[in-house]
C-alpha positions in Angstrom: -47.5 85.7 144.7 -44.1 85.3 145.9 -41.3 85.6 142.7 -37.7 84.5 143.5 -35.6 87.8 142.4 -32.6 85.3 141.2 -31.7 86.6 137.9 -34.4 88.8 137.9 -31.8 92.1 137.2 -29.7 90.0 134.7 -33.0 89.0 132.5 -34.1 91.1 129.8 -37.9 92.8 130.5 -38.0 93.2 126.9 -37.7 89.7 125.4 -36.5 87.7 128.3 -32.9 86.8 127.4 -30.1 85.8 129.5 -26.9 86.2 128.9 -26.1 82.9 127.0 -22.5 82.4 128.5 -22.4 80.9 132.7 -21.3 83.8 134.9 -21.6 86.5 132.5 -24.0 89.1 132.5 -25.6 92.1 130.7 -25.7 93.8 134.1 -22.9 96.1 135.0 -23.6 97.9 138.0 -26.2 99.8 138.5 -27.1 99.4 134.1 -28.5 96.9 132.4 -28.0 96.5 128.2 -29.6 93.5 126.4 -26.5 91.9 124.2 -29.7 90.1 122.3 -32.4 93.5 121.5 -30.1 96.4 122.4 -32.7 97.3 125.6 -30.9 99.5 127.6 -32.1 100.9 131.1 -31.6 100.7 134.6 -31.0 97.1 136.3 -33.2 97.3 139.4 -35.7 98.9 137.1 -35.2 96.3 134.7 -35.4 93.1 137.5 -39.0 94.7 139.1 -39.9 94.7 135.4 -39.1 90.8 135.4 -40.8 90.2 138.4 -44.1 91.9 137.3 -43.8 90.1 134.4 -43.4 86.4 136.0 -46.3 87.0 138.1 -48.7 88.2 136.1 -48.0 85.3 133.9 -49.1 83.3 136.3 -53.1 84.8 135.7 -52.9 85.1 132.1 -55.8 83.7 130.0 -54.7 80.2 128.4 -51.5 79.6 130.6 -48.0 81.3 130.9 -46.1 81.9 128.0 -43.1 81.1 130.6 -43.5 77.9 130.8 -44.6 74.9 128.7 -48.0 72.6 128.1 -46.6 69.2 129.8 -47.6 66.9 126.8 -45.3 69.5 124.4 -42.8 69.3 126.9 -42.8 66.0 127.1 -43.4 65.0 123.1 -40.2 67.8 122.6 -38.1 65.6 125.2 -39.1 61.8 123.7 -36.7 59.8 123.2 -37.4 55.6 121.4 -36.8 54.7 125.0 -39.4 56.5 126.6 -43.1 56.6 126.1 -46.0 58.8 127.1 -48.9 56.5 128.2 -52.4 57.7 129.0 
């Protein structure tokens, strides 16, 4: 399976974080330290890490905990206006 490496060195292989603020990272160079668990380590280490990670997610028993089920998705994004039907 082909991953997208976007982001990949700037997520956290440990518990997936990002940095929370738009064009700031926890990478600096060749280092990568998690603001959010403290993980510290090399960044292309750390971005292979996140791309093992998203694709075996894809074959993991019961679904990917990467993404949502759509009907929690969807119940999580209601709104009065709209309405699932079916």
């Amino acid at each position: 399976m082909a991953v997208n490496p976007a982001y990949t060195s700037q997520t956290c292989h440990k518990c997936l974080h990002i940095h929370p603020i738009k064009g700031k990272s926890y990478r600096s160079g060749k280092v990568f330290k998690c603001g959010h668990c403290g993980n510290h380590c090399d960044a292309d280490e750390n971005g292979s890490k996140v791309i093992s990670i998203v694709g075996a997610s894809v074959n993991m028993l019961g679904g990917s905990v990467l993404s949502c089920n759509l009907a929690d998705c969807i119940r999580a994004t209601e709104s009065p206006r709209l309405k699932v039907v079916g």
